[in-house]
C-alpha positions in Angstrom: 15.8 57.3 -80.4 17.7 54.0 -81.2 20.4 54.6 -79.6 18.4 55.4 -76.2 16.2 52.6 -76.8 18.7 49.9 -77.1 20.6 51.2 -74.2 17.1 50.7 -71.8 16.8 47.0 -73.2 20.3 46.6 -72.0 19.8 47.6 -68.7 16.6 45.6 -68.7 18.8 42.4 -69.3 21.6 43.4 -67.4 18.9 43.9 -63.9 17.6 40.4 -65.1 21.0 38.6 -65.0 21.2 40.4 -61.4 18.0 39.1 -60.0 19.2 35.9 -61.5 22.6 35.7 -59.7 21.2 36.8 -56.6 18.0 34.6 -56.3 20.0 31.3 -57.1 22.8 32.4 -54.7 20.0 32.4 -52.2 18.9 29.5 -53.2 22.2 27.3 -53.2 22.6 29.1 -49.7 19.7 27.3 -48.1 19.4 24.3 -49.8 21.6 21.2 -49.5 24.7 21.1 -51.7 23.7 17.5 -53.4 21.0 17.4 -55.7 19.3 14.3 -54.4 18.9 16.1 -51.2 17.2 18.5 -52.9 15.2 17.1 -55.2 13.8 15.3 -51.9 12.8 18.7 -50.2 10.9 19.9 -53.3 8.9 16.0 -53.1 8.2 16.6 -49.5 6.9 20.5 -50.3 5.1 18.9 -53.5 3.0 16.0 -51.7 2.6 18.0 -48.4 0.8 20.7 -51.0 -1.2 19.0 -52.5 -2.5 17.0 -49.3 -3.3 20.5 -47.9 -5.3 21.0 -51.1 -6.9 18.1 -50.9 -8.2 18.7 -47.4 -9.3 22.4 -48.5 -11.3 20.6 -51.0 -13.2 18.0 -48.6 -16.1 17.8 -49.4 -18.1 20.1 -45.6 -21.0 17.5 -45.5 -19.2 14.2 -45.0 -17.8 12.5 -42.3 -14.3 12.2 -42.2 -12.3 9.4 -43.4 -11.5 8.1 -39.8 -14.8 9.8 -37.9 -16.8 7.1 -35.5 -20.3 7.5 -33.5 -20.7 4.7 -30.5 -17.7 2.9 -31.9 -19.1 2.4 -35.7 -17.5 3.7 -38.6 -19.1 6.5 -40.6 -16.5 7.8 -41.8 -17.6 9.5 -45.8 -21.2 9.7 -45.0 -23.3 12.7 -45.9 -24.7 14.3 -42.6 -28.7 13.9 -44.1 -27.6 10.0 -44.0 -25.5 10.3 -40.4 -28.4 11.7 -39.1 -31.2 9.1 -40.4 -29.0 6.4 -39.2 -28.6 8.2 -35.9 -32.7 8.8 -35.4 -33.1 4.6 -36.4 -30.4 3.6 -33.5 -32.2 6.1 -31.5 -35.4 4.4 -32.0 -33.6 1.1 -31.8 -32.2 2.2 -28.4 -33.7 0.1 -25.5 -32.9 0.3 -21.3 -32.5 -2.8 -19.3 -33.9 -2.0 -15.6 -33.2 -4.3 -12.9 -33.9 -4.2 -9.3 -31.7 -6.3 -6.8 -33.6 -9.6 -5.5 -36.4 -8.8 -8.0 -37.1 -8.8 -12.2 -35.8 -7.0 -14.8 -37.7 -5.1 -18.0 -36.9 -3.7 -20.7 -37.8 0.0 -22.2 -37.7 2.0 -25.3 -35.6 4.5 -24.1 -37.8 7.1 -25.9 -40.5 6.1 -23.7 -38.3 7.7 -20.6 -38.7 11.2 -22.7 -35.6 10.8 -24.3 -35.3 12.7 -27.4 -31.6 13.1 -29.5 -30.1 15.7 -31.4 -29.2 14.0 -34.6 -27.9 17.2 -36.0 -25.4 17.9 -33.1 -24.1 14.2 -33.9 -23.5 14.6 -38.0 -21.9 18.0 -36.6 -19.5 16.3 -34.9 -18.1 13.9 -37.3 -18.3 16.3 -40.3 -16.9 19.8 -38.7 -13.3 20.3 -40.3 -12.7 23.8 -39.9 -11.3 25.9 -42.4 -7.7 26.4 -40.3 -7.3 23.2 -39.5 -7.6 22.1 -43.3 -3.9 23.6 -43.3 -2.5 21.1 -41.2 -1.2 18.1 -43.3 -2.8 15.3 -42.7 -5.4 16.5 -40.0 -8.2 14.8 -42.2 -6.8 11.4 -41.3 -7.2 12.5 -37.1 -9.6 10.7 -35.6 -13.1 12.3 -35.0 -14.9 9.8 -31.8 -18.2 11.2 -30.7 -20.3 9.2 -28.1 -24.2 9.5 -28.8 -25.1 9.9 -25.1 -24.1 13.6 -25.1 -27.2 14.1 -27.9 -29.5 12.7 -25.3 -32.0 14.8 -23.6 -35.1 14.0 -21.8 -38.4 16.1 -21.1 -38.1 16.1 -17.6 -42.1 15.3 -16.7 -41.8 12.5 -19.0 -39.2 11.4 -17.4 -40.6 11.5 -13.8 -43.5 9.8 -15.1 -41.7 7.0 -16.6 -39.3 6.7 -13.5 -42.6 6.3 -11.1 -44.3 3.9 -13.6 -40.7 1.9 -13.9 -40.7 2.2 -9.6 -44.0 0.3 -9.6 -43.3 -2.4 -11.9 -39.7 -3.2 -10.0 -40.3 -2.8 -7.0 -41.8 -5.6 -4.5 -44.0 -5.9 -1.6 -41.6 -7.4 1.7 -43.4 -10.9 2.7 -45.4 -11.3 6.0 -44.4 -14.4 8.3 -46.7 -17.2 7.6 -48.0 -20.6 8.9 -47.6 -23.4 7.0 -47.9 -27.7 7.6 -44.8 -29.5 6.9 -44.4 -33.1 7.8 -47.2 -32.7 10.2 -45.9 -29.6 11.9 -47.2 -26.1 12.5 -44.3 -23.7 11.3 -43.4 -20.5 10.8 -43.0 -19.5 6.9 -39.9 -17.0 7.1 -40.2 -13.5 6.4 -39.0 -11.7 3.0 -37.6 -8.2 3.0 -39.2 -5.6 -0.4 -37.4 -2.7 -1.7 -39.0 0.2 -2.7 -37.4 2.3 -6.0 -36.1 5.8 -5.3 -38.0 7.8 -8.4 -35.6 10.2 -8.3 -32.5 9.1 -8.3 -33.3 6.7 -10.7 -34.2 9.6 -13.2 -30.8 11.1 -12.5 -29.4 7.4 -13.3 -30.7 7.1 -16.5 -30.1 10.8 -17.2 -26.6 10.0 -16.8 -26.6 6.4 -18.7 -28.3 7.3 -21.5 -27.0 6.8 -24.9 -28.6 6.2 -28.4 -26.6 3.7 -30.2 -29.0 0.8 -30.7 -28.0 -1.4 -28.7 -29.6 -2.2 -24.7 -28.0 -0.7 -21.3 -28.7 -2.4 -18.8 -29.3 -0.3 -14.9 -29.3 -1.4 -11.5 -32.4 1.1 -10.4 -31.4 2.2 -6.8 -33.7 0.5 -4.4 -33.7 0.5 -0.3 -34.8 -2.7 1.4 -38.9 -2.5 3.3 -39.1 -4.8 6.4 -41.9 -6.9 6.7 -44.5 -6.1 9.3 -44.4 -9.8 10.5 -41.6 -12.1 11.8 -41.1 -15.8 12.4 -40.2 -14.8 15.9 -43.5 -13.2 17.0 -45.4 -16.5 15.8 -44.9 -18.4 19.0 -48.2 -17.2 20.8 -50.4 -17.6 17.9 -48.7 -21.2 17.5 -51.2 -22.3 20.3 -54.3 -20.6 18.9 -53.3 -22.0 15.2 -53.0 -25.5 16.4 -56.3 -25.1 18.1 -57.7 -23.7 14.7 -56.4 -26.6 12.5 -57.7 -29.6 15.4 -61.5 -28.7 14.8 -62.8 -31.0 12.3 -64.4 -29.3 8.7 -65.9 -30.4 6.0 -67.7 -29.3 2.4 -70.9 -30.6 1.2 -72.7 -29.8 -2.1 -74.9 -31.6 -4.1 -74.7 -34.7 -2.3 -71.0 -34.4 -2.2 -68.7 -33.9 0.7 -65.1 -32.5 0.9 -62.7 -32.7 3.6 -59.9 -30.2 3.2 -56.1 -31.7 4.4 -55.0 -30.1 7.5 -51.9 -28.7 5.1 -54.5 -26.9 3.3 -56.3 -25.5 6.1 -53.1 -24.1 7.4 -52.4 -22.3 4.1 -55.5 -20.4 5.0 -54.4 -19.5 8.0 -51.6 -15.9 7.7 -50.2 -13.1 10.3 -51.0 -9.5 10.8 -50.8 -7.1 13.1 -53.8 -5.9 15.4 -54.1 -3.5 18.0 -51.1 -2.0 20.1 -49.0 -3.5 17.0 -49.7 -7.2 18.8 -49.4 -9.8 15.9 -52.4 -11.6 15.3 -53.9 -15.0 13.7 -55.9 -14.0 10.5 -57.5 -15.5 7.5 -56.4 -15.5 4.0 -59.3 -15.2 1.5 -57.3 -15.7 -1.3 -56.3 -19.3 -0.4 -59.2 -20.5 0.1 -61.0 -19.0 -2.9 -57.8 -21.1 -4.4 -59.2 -24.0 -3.2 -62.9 -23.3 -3.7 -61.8 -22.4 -7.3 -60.5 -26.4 -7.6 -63.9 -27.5 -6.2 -65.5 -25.2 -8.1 -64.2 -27.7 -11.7 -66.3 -30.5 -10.0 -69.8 -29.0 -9.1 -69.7 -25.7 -10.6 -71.4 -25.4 -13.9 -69.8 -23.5 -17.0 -71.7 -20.7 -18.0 -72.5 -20.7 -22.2 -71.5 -18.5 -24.8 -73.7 -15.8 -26.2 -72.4 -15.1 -30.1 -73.2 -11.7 -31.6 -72.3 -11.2 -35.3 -71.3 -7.3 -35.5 -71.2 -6.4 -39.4 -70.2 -2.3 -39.4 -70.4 -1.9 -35.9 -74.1 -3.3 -35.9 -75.6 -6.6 -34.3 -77.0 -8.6 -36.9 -77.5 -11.8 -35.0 -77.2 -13.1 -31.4 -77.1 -16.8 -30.6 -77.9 -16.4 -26.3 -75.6 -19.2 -24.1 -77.0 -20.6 -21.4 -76.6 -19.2 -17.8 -74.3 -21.4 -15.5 -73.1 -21.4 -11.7 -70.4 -21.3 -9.4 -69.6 -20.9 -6.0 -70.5 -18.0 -3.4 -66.8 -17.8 -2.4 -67.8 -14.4 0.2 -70.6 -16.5 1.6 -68.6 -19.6 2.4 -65.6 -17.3 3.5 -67.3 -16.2 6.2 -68.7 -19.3 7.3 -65.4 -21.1 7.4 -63.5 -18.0 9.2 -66.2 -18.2 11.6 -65.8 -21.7 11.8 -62.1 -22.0 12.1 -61.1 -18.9 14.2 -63.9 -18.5 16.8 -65.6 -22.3 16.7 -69.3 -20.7 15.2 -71.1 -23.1 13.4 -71.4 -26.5 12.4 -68.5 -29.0 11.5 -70.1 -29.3 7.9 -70.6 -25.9 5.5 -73.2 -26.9 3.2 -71.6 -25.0 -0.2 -73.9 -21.8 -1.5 -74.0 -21.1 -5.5 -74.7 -17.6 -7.2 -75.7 -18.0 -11.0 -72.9 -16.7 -13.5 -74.1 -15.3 -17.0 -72.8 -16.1 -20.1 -69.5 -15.2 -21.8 -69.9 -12.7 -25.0 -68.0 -13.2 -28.2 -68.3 -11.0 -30.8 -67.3 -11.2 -34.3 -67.0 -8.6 -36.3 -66.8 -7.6 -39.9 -66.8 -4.6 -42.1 -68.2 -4.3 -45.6 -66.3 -2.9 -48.5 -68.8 0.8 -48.2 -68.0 3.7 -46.4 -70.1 2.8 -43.6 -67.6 -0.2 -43.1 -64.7 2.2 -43.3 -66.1 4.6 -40.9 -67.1 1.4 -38.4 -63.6 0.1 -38.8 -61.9 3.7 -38.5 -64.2 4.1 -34.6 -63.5 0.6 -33.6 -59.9 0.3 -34.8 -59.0 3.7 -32.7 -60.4 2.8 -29.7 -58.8 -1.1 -29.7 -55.2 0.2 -30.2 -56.0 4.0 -28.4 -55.5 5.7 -31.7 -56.7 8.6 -33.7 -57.7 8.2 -37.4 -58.4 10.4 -40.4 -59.0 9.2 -43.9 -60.9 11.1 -47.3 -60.5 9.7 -50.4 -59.9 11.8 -53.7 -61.9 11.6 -55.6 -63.8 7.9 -56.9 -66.3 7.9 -54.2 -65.2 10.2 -51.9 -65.5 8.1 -48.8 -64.1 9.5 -45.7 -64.0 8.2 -41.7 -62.6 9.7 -38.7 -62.2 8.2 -34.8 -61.4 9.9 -32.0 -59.7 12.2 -35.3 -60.3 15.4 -33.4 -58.3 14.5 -30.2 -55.3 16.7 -29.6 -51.8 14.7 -28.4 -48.4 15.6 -28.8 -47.5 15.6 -32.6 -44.1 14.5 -32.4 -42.4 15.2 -35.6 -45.8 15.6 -37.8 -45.7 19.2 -37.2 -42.4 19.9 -38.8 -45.4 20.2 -42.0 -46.8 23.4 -40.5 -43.0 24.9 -40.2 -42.8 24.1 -43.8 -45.8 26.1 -44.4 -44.6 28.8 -42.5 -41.3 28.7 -44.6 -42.3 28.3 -47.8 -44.7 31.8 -47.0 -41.8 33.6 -46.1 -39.9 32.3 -49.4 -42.6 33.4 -51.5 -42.8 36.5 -49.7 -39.3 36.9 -50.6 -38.4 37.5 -46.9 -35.7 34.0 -47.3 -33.9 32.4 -50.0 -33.2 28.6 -50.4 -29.4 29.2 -50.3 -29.4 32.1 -47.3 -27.2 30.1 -44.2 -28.8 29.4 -41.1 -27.2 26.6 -38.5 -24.3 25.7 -40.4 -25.8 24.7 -43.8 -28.4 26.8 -45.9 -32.4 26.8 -46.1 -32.1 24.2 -48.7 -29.9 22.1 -46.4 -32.2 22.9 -43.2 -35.7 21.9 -44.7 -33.6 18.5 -46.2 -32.7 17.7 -42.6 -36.0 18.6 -41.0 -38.3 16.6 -43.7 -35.8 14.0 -44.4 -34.2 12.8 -42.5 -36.7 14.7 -39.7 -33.9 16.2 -37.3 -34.6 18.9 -34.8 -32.6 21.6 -34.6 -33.7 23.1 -37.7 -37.2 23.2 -37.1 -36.6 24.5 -33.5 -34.7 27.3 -35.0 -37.7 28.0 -37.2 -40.2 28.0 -34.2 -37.8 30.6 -32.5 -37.7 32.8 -35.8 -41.4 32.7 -36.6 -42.3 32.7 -32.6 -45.0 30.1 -31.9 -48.2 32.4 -31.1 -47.7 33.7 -34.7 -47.5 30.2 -36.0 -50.9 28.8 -34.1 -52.3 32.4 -36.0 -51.3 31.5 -39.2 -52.7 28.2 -39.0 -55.6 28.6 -37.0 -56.6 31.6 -40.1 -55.9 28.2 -42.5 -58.7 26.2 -41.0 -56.3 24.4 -38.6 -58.5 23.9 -35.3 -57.4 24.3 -31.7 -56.4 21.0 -31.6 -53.0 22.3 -33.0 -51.0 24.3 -31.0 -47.0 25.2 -30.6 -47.9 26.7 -26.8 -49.1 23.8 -25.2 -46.5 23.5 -22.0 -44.9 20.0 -22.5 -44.9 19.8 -26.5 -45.9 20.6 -29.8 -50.1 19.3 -30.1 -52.3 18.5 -33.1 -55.2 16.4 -34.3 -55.4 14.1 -37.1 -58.3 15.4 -38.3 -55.6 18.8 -38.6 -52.9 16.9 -40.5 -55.7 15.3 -42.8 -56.7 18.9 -44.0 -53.0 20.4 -44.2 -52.2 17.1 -46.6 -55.3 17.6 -48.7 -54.4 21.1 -49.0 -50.7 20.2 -50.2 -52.5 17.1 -52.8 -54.5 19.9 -54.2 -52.3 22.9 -54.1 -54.7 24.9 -51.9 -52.4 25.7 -49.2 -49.1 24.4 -50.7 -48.3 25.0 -54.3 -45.8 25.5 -57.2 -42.0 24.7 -56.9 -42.3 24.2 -53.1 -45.8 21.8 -53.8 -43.2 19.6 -56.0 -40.6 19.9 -53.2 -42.0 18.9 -50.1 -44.1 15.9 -51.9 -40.7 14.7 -53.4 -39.0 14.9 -49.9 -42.3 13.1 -48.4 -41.5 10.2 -50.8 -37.5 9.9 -49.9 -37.1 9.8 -46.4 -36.0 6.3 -44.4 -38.9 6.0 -42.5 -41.2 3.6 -44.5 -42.3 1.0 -41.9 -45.6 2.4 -41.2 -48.4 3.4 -44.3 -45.9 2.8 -46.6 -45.2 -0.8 -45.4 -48.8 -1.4 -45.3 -50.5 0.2 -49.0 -50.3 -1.2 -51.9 -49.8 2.6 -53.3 -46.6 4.8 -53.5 -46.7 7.0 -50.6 -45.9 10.4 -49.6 -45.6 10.5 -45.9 -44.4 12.3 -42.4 -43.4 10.4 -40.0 -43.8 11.1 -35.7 -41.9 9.8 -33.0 -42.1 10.5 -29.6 -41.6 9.2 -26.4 -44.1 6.2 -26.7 -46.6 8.1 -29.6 -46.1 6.8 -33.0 -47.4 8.9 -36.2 -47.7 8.5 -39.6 -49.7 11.1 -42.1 -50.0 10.4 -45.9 -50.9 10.9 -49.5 -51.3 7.7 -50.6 -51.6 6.8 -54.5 -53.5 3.7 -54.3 -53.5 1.9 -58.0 -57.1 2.5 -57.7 -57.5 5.7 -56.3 -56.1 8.4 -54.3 -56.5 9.1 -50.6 -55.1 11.1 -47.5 -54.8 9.0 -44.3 -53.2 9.8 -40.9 -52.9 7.4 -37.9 -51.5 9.1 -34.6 -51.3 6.1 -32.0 -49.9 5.9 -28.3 -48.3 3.2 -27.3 -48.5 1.0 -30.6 -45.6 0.6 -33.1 -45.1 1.4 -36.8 -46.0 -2.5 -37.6 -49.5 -1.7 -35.9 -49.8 1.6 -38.2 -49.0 -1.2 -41.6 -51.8 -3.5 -40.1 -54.1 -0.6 -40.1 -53.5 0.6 -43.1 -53.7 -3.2 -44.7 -57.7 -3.2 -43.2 -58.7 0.2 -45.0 -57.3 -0.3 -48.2 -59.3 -3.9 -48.0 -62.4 -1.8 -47.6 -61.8 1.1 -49.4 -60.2 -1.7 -52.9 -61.9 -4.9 -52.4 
């Protein structure tokens, strides 16, 4: 046994020494005979390894190092913060319309039904797939990505906006007109309008569109309108003007005359067209209401001022102006057109007077008592065309609602009910926080639709749980009707709705546990904080809405003296309008 056992050890050694000699005459065989040449391939395999294992270690959530949206850098952001930053320029974004030979105005770009895909963006910058992560140095390429391919638009927003846009550009063409100068009847020249084509400018800003903060200015494109009138068809009305402006006129009232310049009675004289399409001498009311408006300063008389003190939304005193006068502009405008184009009447229009009553002026004030919260809550709604829902908990209990029960498009407020729905199906054990879904997990999806309140997420969500079962599952929680994921253009709900969801989450009713602490803690983290939050005096937990030209904000407010659940859904108003708001209340509700 020895002697076999020290003759195996000796082949082991002697196969060793083999491999040996073989593997390093392979090796001398490819590599370069000098050593510095070598030592140089092994430093180029060394540093080209470990940059591949540095770029199979990048971190899949960040931007990489050279990745731009619009032209800014955002290169080692996390996508949560790529896509908060995207949804501010967003907001930011504004659209320059002008109109040749006319104005120009500006738009929120939202307001056109312009929503973005923030998720698609932080997509882009941060996708580095897994082969690619082999190629040395591919982290360092360049990752450009423009926001206008995130933009899309709800296309009967859009046409709405596009006609509304049409009627504030375009312009009426001007009429010929007759006018004194040095003494001479002349012809005033005629102006060409233009009239906005609605659709094409929808296609336009389709096609412009981009969400980068900053303001694009657009041509809108316009065809020219003729006038009906031209300084060439004045010549036989010439005669029939000059005869118009010879007959002698004057003004009396109160012992008073006035004699109007034959340059002003010209300027009441304008053409149109009559019968057969014949142009025509006419008269032009709103001149000489112009003019009887001057003479009006001089014997007129002001009407007074009637004061009412409002204290709740109730009268408590009235101080009663006096009544005052002014002149019967239709009365004397058919006198003088009589007058002037058919020679009826007398030289001298004695001036009529109707009585004028008083102007109102209200002042209003609102005690520190629920009756002044709920006065302040109707009349605050219906000045800024807002709905409002407020309960305190606890301390007195006060709550006020206006117009709370109207139903309007909930913007991003309703990404709350989807984390209803969710956390149900967690607890049901039907999901997990870390199960994938888009490219990130549950944990990562709920982040991006609560924080920084992206889309895509919550869309997906809709599609899984299927939007009849939703309105079900909320309508069996005590949501009302108001709320609905079927309506045809978006997503509805009431602040009345979001006030009970959010009392439900303060008290653990509808939203408890781990998920409870969660979606409060991701209420208080978000970006979004120029609304309730800029405006209380209280840490808030809030969900922000924005969309198109609505503006949301629903919250848990902890007031140092009390908490309370508020929610102000407004149209057309801004988040600094939602701070002012929320200023007034907490005056009442914390003297």
């Amino acid at each position: 046994m020895p002697a076999e056992t020290e003759t195996e050890n000796q082949h082991k050694d002697r196969f060793h020494i083999r491999f040996h000699r073989k593997a390093k005459h392979h090796y001398y065989r490819v590599m370069p005979d000098k050593k510095h040449h070598r030592v140089l391939i092994w430093v180029v395999f060394f540093v080209v390894s470990g940059i591949i294992a540095a770029q199979l270690l990048y971190p899949p959530d960040r931007a990489l190092p050279f990745a731009h949206i619009d032209g800014q850098r955002v290169s080692w952001q996390q996508e949560n913060e790529i896509m908060a930053h995207a949804e501010e320029r967003f907001q930011a974004t504004k659209l320059k319309l002008t109109i040749e030979g006319g104005v120009s105005r500006e738009y929120p770009l939202a307001t056109a039904g312009a929503h973005i895909e923030a998720d698609q963006i932080a997509k882009a910058v941060t996708d580095y797939p897994f082969w690619q992560r082999y190629i040395p140095f591919s982290v360092l390429m360049p990752r450009s990505y423009h926001s206008h391919e995130s933009v899309s638009f709800t296309p009967s927003v859009l046409k709405t906006f596009s006609d509304k846009a049409g009627n504030e550009l375009g312009y009426a063409p001007e009429d010929a007109r007759l006018q004194i100068k040095d003494g001479v009847l002349e012809a005033h020249r005629e102006k060409s309008g233009r009239t906005v084509e609605r659709t094409q400018l929808a296609e336009r800003i389709k096609e412009i569109a981009t969400a980068d903060g900053r303001t694009t200015t657009l041509t809108v494109p316009s065809r020219l309108v003729a006038p009906a009138t031209t300084a060439d068809s004045l010549q036989e009305v010439r005669v029939q003007a000059e005869r118009a402006l010879a007959i002698p006129l004057t003004l009396t009232a109160d012992g008073k005359t006035f004699t109007p310049s034959s340059a002003e009675r010209a300027s009441w004289l304008l053409l149109g067209e009559g019968e057969g399409g014949k142009t025509e001498l006419r008269f032009d009311p709103d001149k000489l209401n112009e003019y009887l408006a001057n003479l009006d300063k001089e014997v007129g008389v002001p009407a007074g001022q009637t004061r009412i003190t409002l204290v709740d939304g109730k009268e408590t005193t009235r101080q009663t102006g006096e009544s005052g006068r002014t002149i019967d502009t239709s009365a004397v405008l058919a006198a003088v057109q009589g007058h002037l184009l058919e020679g009826a009447g007398d030289n001298a229009v004695e001036l009529p007077f109707r009585s004028t009553a008083p102007q109102i002026i209200y002042n209003e004030s609102y005690t520190a008592t629920q009756a002044g919260l709920q006065a302040y809550a109707n009349d605050a709604a219906h000045r800024y065309n807002a709905a409002i829902a407020i309960q305190q908990v606890g301390g007195g209990g006060w709550s006020a609602e206006g117009r709370a029960t109207v139903s309007m498009p909930s913007a991003s407020t309703y990404k709350l009910y989807i984390a209803k729905m969710l956390f149900d199906k967690i607890n049901r054990g039907e999901t997990r926080w870390d199960d994938r879904i888009q490219d990130t997990t549950v944990s990562g999806c709920f982040d991006r639709m609560i924080i920084a309140s992206t889309n895509a997420c919550a869309e997906e969500w809709i599609r899984q749980f299927g939007r009849t079962n939703i309105n079900n599952t909320l309508y069996g929680l005590g949501i009302s009707g108001g709320t609905t994921f079927t309506h045809p253009v978006a997503t509805h709900t009431t602040a009345r709705d979001l006030r009970t969801f959010l009392l439900g989450v303060n008290d653990g009713s509808l939203v408890s546990g781990a998920e409870r602490d969660r979606l409060l803690s991701s209420l208080s983290r978000h970006t979004f904080r120029q609304g309730i939050p800029a405006g209380s005096k209280g840490s808030v937990q809030d969900k922000v809405g924005f969309l198109w030209d609505y503006t949301h904000d629903a919250a848990i407010v902890h007031h140092p003296r009390g908490t309370y659940v508020m929610v102000i859904m407004t149209k057309g108003q801004s988040y600094a309008r939602i701070a002012a708001i929320t200023r007034e209340v907490e005056r009442i509700m914390y003297p």
